[in-house]
BAPA-849725 format. One record per residue (C-alpha): residue in three letters; x, y, z. Coordinates in nm, 2 decimals. Example, Ala and Ser with C-alpha at 12.3 -4.5 7.8 and 13.67 -1.06 7.14 Angstrom:
! BAPA-849725
<rec><resn>ALA</resn><x>1.23</x><y>-0.45</y><z>0.78</z></rec>
<rec><resn>SER</resn><x>1.37</x><y>-0.11</y><z>0.71</z></rec>
***
This chain:
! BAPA-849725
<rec><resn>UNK</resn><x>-6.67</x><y>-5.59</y><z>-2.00</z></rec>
<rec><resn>UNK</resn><x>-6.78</x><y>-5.27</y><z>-1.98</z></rec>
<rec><resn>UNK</resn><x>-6.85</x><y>-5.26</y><z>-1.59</z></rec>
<rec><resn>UNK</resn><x>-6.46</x><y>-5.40</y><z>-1.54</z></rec>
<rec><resn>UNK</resn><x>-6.34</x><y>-5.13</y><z>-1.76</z></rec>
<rec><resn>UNK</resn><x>-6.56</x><y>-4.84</y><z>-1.54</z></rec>
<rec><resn>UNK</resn><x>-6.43</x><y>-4.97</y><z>-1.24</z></rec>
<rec><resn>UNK</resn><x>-6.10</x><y>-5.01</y><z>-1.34</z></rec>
<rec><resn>UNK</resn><x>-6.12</x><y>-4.61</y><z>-1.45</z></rec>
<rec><resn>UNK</resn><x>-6.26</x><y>-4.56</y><z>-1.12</z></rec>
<rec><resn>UNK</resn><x>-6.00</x><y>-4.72</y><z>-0.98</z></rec>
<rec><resn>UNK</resn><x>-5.75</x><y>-4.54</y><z>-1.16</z></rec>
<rec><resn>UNK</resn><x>-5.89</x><y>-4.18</y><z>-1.14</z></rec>
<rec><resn>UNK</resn><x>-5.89</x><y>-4.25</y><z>-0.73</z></rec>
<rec><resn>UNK</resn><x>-5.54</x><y>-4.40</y><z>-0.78</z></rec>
<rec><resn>UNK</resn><x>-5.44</x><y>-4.04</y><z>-0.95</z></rec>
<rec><resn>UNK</resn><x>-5.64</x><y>-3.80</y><z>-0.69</z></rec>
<rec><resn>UNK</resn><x>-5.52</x><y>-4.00</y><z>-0.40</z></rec>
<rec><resn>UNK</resn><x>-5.11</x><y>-3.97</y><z>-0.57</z></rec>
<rec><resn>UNK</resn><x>-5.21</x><y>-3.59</y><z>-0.64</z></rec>
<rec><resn>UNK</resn><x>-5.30</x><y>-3.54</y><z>-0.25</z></rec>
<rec><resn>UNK</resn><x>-5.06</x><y>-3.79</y><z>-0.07</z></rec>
<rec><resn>UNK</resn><x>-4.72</x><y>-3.67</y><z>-0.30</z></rec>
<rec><resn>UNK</resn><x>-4.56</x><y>-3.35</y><z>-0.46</z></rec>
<rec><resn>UNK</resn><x>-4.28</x><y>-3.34</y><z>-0.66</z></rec>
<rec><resn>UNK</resn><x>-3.95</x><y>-3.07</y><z>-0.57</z></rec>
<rec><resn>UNK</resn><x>-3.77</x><y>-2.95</y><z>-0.86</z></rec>
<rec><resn>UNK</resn><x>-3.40</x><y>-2.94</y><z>-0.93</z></rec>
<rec><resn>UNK</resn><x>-3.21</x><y>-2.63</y><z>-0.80</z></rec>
<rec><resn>UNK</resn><x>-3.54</x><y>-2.57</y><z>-0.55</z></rec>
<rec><resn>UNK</resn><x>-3.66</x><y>-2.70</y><z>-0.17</z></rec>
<rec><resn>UNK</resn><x>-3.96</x><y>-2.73</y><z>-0.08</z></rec>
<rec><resn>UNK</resn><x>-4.13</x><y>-2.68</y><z>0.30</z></rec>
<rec><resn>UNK</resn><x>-4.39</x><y>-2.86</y><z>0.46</z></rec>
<rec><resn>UNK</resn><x>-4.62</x><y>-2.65</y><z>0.66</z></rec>
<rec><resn>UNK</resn><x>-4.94</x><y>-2.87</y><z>0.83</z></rec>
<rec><resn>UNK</resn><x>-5.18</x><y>-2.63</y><z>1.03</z></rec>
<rec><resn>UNK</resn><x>-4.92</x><y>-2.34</y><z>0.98</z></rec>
<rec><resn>UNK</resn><x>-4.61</x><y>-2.49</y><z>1.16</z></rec>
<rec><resn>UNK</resn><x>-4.32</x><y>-2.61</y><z>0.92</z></rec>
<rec><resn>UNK</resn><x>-4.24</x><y>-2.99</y><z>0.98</z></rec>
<rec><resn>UNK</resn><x>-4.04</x><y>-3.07</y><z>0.68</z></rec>
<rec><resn>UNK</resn><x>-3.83</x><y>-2.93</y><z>0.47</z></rec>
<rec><resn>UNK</resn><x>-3.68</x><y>-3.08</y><z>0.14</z></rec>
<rec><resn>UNK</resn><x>-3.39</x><y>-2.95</y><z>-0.05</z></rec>
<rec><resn>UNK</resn><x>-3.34</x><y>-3.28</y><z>-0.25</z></rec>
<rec><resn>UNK</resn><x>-3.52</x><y>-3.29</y><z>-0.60</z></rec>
<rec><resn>UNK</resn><x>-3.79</x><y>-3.58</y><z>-0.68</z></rec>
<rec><resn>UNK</resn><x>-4.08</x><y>-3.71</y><z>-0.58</z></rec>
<rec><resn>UNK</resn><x>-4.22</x><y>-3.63</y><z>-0.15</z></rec>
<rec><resn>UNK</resn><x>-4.52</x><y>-3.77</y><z>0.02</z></rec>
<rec><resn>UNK</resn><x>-4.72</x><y>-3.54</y><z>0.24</z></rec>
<rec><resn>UNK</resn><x>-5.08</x><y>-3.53</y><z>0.39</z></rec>
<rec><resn>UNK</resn><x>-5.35</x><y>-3.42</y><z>0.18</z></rec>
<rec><resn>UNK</resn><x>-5.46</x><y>-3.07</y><z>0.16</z></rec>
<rec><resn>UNK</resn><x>-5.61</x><y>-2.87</y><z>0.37</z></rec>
<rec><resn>UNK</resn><x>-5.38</x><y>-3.06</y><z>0.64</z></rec>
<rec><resn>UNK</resn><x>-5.05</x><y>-2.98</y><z>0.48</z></rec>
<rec><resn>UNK</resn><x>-4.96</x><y>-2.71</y><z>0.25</z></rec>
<rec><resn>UNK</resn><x>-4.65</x><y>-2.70</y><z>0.03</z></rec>
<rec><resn>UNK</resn><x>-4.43</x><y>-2.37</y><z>0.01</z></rec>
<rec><resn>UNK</resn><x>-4.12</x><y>-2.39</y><z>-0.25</z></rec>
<rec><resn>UNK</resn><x>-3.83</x><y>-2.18</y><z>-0.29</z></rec>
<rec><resn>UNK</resn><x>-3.57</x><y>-2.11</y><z>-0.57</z></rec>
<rec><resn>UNK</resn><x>-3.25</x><y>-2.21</y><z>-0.43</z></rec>
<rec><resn>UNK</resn><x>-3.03</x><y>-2.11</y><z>-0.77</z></rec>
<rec><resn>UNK</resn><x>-2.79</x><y>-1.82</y><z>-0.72</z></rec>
<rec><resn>UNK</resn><x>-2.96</x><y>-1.44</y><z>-0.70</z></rec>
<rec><resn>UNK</resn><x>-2.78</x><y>-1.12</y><z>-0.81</z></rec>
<rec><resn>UNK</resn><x>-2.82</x><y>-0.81</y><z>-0.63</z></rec>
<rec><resn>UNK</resn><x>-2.64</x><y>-0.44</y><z>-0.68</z></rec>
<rec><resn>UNK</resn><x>-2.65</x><y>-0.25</y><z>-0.36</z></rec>
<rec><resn>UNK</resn><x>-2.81</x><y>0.09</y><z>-0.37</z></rec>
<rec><resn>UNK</resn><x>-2.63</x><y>0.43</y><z>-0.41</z></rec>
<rec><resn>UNK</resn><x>-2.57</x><y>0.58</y><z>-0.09</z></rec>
<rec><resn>UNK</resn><x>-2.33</x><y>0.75</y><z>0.03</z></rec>
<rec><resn>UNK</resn><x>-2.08</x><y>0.61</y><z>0.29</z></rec>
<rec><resn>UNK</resn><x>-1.89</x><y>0.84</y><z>0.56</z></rec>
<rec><resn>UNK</resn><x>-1.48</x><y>0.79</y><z>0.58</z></rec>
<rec><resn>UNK</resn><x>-1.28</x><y>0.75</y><z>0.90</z></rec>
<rec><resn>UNK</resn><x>-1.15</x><y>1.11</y><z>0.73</z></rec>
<rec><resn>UNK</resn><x>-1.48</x><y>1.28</y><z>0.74</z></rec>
<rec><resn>UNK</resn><x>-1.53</x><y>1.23</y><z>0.31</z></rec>
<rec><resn>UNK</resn><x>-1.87</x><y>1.09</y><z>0.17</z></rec>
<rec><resn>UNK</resn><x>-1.78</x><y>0.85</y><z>-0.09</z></rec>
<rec><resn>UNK</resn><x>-2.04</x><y>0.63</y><z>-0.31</z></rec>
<rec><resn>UNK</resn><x>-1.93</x><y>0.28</y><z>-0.24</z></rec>
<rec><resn>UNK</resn><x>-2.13</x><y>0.03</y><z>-0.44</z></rec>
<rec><resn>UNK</resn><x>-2.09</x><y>-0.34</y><z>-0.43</z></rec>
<rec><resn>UNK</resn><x>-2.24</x><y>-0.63</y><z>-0.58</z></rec>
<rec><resn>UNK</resn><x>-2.37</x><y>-0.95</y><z>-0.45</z></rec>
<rec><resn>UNK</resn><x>-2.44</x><y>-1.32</y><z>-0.53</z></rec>
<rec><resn>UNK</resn><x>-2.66</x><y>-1.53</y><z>-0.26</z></rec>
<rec><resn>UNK</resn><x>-2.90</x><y>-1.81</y><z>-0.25</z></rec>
<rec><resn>UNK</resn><x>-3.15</x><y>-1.95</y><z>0.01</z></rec>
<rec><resn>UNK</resn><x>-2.95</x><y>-2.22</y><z>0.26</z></rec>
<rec><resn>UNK</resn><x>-3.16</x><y>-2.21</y><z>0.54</z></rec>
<rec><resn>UNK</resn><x>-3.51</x><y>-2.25</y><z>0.38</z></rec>
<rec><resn>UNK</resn><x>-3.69</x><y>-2.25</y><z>0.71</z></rec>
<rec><resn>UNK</resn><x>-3.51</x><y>-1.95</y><z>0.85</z></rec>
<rec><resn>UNK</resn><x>-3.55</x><y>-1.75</y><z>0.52</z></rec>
<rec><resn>UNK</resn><x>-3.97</x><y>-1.83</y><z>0.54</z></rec>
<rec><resn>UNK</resn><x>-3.98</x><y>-1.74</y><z>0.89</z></rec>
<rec><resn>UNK</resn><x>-3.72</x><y>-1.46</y><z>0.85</z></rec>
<rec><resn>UNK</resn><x>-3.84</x><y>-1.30</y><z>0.54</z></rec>
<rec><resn>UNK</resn><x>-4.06</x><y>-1.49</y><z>0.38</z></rec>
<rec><resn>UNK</resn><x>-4.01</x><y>-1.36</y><z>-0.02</z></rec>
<rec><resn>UNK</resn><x>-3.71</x><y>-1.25</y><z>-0.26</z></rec>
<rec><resn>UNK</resn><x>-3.83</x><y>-0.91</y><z>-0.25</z></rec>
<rec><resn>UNK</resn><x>-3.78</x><y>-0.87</y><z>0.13</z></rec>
<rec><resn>UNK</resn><x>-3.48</x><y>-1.09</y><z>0.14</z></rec>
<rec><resn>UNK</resn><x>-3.34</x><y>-0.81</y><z>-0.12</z></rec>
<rec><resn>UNK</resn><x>-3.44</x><y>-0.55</y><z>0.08</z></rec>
<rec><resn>UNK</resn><x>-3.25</x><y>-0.67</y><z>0.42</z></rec>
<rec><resn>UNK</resn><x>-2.92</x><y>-0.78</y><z>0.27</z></rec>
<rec><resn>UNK</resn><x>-2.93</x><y>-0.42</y><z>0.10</z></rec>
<rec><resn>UNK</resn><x>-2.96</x><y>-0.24</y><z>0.42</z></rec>
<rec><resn>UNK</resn><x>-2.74</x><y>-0.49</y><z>0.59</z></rec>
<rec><resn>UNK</resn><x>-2.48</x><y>-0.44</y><z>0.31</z></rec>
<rec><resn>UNK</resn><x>-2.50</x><y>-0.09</y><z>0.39</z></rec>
<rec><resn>UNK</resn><x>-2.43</x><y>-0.09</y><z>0.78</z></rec>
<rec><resn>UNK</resn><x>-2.16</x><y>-0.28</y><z>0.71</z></rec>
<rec><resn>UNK</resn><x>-2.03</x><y>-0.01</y><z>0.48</z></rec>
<rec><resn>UNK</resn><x>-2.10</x><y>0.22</y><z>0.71</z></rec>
<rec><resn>UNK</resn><x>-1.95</x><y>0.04</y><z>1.01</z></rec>
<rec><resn>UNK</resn><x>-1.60</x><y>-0.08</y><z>0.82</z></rec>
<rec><resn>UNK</resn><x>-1.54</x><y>0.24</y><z>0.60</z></rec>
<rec><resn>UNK</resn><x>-1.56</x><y>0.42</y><z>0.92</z></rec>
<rec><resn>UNK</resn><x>-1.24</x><y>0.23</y><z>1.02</z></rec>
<rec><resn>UNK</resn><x>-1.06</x><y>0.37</y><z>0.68</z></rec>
<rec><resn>UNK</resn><x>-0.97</x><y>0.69</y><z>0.52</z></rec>
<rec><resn>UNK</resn><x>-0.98</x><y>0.79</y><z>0.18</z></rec>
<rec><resn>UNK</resn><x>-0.67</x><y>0.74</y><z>0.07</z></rec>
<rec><resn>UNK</resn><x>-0.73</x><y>0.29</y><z>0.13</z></rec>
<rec><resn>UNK</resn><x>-0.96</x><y>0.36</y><z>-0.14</z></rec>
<rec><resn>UNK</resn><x>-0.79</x><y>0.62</y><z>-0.36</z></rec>
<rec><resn>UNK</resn><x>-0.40</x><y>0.70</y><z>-0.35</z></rec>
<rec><resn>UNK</resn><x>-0.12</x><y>0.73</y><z>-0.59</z></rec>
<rec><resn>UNK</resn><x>0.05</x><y>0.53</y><z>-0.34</z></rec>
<rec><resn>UNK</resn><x>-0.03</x><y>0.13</y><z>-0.40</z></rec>
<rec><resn>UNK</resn><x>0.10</x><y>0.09</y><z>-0.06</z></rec>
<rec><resn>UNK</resn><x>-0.18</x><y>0.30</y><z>0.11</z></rec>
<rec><resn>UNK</resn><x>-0.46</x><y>0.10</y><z>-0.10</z></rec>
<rec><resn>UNK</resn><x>-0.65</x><y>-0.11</y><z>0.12</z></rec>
<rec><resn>UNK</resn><x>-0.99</x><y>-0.22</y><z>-0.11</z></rec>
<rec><resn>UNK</resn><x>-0.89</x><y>-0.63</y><z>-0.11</z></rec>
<rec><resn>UNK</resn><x>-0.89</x><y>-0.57</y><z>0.28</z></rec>
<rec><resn>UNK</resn><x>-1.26</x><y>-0.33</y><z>0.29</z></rec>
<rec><resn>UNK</resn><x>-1.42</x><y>-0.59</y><z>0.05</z></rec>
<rec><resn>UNK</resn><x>-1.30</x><y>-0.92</y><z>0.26</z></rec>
<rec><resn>UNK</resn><x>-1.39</x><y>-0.76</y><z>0.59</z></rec>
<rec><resn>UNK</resn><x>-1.78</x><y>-0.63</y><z>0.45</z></rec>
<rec><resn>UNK</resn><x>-1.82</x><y>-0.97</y><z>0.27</z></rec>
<rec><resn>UNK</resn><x>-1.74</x><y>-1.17</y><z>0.63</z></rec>
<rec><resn>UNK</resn><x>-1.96</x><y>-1.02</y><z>0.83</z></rec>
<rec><resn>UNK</resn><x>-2.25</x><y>-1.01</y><z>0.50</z></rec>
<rec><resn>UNK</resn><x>-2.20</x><y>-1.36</y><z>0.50</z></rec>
<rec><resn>UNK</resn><x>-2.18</x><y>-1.44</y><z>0.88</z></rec>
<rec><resn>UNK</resn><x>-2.53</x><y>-1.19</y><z>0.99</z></rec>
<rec><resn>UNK</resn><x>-2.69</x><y>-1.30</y><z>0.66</z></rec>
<rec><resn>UNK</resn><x>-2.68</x><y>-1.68</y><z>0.73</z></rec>
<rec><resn>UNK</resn><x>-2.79</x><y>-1.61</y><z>1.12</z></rec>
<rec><resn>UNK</resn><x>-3.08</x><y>-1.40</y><z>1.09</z></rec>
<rec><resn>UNK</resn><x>-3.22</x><y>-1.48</y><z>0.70</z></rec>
<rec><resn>UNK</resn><x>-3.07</x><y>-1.82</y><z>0.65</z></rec>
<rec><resn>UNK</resn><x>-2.88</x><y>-1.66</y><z>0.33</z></rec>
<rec><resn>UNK</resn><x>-2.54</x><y>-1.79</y><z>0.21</z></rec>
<rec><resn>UNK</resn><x>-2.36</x><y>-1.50</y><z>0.03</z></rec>
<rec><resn>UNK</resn><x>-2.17</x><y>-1.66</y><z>-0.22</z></rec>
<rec><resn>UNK</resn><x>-2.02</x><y>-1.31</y><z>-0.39</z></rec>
<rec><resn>UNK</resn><x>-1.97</x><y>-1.01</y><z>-0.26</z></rec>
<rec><resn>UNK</resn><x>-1.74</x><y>-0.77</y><z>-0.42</z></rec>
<rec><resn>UNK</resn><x>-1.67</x><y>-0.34</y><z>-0.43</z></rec>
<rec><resn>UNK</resn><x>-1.85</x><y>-0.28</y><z>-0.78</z></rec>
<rec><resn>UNK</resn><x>-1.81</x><y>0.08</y><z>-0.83</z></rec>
<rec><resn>UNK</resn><x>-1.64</x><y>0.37</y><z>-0.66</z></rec>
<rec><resn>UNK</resn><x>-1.80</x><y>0.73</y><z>-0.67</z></rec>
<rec><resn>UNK</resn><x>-1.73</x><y>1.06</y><z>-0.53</z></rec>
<rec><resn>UNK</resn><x>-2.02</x><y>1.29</y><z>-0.45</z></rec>
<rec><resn>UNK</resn><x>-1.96</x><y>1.61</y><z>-0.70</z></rec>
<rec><resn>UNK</resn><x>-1.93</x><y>1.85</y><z>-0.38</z></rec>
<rec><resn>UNK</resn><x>-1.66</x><y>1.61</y><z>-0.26</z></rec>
<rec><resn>UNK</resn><x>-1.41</x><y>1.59</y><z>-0.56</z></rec>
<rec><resn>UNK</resn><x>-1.26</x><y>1.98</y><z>-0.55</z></rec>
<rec><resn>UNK</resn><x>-1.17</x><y>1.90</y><z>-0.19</z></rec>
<rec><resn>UNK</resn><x>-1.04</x><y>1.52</y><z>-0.27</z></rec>
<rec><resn>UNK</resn><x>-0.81</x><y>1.65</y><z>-0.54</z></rec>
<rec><resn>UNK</resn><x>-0.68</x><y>1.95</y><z>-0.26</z></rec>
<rec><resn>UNK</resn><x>-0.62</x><y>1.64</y><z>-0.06</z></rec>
<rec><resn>UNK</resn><x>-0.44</x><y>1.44</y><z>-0.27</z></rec>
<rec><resn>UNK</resn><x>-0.23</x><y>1.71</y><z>-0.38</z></rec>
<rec><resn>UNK</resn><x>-0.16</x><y>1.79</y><z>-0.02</z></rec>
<rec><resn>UNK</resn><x>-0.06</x><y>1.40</y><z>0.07</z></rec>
<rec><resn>UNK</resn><x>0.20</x><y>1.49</y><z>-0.28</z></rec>
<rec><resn>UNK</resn><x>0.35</x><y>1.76</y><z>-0.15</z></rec>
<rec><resn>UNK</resn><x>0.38</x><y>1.60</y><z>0.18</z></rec>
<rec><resn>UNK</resn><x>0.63</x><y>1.30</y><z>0.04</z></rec>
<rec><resn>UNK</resn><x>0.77</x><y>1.59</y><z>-0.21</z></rec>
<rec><resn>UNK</resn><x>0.93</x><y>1.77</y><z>0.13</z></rec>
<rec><resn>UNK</resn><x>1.05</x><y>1.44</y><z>0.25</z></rec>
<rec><resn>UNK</resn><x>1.20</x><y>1.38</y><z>-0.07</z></rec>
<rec><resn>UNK</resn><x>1.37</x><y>1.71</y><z>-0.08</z></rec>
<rec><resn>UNK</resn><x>1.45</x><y>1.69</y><z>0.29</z></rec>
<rec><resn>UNK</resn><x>1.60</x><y>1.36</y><z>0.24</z></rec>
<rec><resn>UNK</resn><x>1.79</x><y>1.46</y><z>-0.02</z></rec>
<rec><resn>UNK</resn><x>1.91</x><y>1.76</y><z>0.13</z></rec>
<rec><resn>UNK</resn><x>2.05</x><y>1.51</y><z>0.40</z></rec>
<rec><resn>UNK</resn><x>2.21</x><y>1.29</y><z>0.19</z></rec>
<rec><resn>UNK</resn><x>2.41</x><y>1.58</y><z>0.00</z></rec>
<rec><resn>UNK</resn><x>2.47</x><y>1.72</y><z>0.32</z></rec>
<rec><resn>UNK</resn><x>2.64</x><y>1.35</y><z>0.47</z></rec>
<rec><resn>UNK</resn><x>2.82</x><y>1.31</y><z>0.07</z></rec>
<rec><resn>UNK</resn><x>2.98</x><y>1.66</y><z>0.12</z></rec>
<rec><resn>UNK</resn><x>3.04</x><y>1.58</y><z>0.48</z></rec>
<rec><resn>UNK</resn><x>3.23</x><y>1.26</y><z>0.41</z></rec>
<rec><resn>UNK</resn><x>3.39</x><y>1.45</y><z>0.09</z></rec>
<rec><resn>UNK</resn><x>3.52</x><y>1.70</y><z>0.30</z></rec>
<rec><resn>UNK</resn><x>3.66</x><y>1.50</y><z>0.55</z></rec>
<rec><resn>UNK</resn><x>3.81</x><y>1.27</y><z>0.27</z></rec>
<rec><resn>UNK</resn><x>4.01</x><y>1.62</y><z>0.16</z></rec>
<rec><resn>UNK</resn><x>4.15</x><y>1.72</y><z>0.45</z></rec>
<rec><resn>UNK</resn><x>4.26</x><y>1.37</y><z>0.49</z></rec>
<rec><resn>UNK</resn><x>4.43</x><y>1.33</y><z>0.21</z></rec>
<rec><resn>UNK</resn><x>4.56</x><y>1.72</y><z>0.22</z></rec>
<rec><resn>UNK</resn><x>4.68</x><y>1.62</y><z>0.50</z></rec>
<rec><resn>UNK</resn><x>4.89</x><y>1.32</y><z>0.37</z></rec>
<rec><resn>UNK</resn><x>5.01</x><y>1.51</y><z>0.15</z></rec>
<rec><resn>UNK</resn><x>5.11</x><y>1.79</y><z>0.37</z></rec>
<rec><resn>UNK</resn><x>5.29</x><y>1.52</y><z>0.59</z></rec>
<rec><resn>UNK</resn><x>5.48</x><y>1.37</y><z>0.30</z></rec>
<rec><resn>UNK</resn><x>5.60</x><y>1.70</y><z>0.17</z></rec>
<rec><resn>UNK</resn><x>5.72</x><y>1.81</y><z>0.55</z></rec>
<rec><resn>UNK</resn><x>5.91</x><y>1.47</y><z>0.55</z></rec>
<rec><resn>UNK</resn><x>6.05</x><y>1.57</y><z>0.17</z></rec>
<rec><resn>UNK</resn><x>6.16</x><y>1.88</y><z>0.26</z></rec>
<rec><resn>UNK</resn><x>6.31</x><y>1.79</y><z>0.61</z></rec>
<rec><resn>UNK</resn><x>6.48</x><y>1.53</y><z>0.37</z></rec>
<rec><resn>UNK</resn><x>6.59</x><y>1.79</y><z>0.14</z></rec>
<rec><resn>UNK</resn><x>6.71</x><y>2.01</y><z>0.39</z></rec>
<rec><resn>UNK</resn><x>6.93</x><y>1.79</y><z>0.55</z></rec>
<rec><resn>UNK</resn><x>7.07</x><y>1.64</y><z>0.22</z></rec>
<rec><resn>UNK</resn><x>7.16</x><y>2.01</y><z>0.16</z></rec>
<rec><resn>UNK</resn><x>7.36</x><y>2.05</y><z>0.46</z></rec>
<rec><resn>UNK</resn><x>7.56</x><y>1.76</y><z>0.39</z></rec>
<rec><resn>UNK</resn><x>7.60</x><y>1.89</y><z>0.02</z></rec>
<rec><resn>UNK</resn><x>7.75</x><y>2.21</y><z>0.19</z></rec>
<rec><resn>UNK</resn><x>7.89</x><y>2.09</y><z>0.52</z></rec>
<rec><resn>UNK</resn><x>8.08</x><y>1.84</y><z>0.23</z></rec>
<rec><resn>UNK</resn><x>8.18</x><y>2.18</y><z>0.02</z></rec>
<rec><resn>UNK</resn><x>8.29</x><y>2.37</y><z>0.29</z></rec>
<rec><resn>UNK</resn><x>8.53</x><y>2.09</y><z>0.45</z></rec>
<rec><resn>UNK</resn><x>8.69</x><y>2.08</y><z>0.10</z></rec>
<rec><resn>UNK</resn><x>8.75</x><y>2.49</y><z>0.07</z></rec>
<rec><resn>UNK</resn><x>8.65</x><y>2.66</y><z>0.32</z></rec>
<rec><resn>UNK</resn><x>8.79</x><y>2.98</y><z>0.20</z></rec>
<rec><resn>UNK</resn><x>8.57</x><y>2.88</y><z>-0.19</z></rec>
<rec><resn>UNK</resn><x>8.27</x><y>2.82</y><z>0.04</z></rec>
<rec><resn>UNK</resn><x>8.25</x><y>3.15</y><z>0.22</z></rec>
<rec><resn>UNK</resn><x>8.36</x><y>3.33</y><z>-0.10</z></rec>
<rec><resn>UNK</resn><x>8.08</x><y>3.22</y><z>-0.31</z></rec>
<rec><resn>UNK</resn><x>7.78</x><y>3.21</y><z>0.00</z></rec>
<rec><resn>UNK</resn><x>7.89</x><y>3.59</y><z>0.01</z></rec>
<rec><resn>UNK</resn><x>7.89</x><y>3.68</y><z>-0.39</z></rec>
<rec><resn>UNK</resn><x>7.53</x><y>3.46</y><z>-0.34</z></rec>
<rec><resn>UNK</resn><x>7.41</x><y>3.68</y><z>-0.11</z></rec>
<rec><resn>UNK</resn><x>7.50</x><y>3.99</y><z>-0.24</z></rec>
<rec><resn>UNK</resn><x>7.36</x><y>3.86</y><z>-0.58</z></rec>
<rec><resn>UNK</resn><x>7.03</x><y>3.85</y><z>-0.39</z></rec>
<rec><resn>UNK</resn><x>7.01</x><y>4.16</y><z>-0.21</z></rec>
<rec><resn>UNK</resn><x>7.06</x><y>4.38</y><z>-0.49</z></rec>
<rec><resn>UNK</resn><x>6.98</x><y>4.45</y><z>-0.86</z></rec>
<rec><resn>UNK</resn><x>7.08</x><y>4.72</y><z>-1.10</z></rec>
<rec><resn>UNK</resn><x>6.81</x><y>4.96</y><z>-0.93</z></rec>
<rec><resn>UNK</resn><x>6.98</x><y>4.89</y><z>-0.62</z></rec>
<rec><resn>UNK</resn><x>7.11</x><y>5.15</y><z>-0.39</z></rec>
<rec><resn>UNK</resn><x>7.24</x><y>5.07</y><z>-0.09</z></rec>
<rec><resn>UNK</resn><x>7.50</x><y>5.23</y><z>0.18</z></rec>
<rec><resn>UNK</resn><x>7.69</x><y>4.99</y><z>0.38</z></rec>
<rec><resn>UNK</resn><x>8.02</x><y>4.96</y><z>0.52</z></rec>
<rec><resn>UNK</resn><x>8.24</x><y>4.75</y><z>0.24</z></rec>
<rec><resn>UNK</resn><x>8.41</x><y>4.59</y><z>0.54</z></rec>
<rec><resn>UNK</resn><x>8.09</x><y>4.43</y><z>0.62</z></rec>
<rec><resn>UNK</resn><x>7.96</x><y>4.09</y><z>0.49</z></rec>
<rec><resn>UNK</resn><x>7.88</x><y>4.02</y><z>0.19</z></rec>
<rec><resn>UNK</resn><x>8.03</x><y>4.38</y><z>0.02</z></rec>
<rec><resn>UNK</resn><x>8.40</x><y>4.25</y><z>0.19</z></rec>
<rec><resn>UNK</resn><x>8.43</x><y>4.03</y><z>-0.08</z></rec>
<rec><resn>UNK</resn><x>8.41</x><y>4.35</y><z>-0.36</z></rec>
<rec><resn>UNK</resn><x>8.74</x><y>4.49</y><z>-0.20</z></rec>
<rec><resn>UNK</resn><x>8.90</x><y>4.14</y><z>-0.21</z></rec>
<rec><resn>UNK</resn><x>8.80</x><y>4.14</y><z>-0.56</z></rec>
<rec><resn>UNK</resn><x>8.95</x><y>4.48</y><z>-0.60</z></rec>
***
């Protein structure tokens, strides 16, 4: 009984060394490479249980493939305007090619490392497409950050996945800084870019006055001269209504009609400061000797 039992923990134990050297287990949320004799001829990114070749012919290298977060550093980043600006941007990546990222970079400390200083040429390269005011502006128009952030996170994603076999999952503008020698001449630009739309405002407005009194003007002169034209065509009206009033008087009495045009004349000419020296044979002062 007791000889069974010792070679049934023989038995057993070699069962449990030969399991140990023959399989390996990968973990949720990692992958796991198989490298025999230094050259990778297996890689597994599902979780559970993998058979291999017993050390020293094959050696297992695993990998975290659960999301990473990364700031990028603080340097500075030149405009298409000439302005350094701090431009700092946050990341979120994990491992998608694990081969690539063992041969590429090998650990999370120099994966870090490159996708910071690819995430800064990329700054560099797409800021210098952009001036200041896509970043800062009173004018939401001008504001371009949506449009920087996509284009720096597409070509993260795209060089990251080529040359480190790194998926970007995130990458978004965290902070935006000015250098302190930077700000006095910022604020002199932005005020400049005011006054610049303050002298097309007043310029357009001076237009627009300038058209309103036009147009007023010419609205006037038309309508003085309606009215000029319809008082012409009352008076020639009048006029002629008071010729046929007097040609009408006069064919009735002639005599009355010259009588009284004459005292109306006279009546006219003169007042009680009046002196005048005239004939009293001539029109109108005939009429004070016939009155005599």
């Amino acid at each position: 009984m007791n000889k069974t039992f010792k070679w049934l923990f023989v038995a057993a134990f070699v069962t449990i060394v030969a399991a140990a050297g023959f399989t390996f287990t990968v973990k949720e949320g990692s992958c796991a490479l198989v490298s025999r004799f230094g050259k990778i001829v297996n890689v597994h990114n599902e979780a559970g249980l993998h058979f291999k070749l017993p050390w020293p012919v094959d050696k297992i290298i695993s990998y975290d493939t659960r999301n990473q977060y990364m700031d990028s550093g603080y340097t500075e980043t030149l405009t298409n305007d000439k302005i350094n600006i701090i431009l700092q941007t946050y990341l979120v990546w994990s491992i998608k090619d694990a081969e690539k990222f063992h041969t590429s970079v090998n650990d999370y400390t120099a994966a870090q490392r490159h996708l910071n200083d690819l995430v800064a040429n990329t700054k560099n390269g797409v800021l210098g497409n952009y001036k200041l005011s896509s970043l800062v502006s009173t004018n939401l128009e001008d504001i371009k950050i949506d449009e920087i952030s996509n284009t720096i996170d597409e070509q993260v994603t795209q060089s990251a996945l080529n040359n480190y076999g790194i998926e970007i999952k995130t990458l978004k503008i965290k902070r935006l800084a000015l250098p302190d020698a930077n700000i006095q001449s910022v604020f002199e630009q932005m005020i400049a870019d005011r006054q610049k739309y303050v002298s097309q405002y007043i310029a357009e407005g001076e237009r627009d006055a300038a058209i309103i009194t036009s147009e007023a003007e010419a609205k006037a002169a038309e309508i003085i001269a309606q009215g000029q034209l319809e008082a012409s065509e009352i008076n020639a009206e009048t006029e002629r209504r008071i010729a046929e009033i007097y040609g009408e008087a006069y064919d009735r009495n002639s005599e009355l009609f010259i009588f009284l045009k004459k005292l109306i004349a006279l009546e006219n000419s003169v007042n009680p400061d009046t002196i005048i020296i005239m004939r009293t044979n001539e029109s109108p002062f005939d009429i004070i000797l016939e009155t005599d």
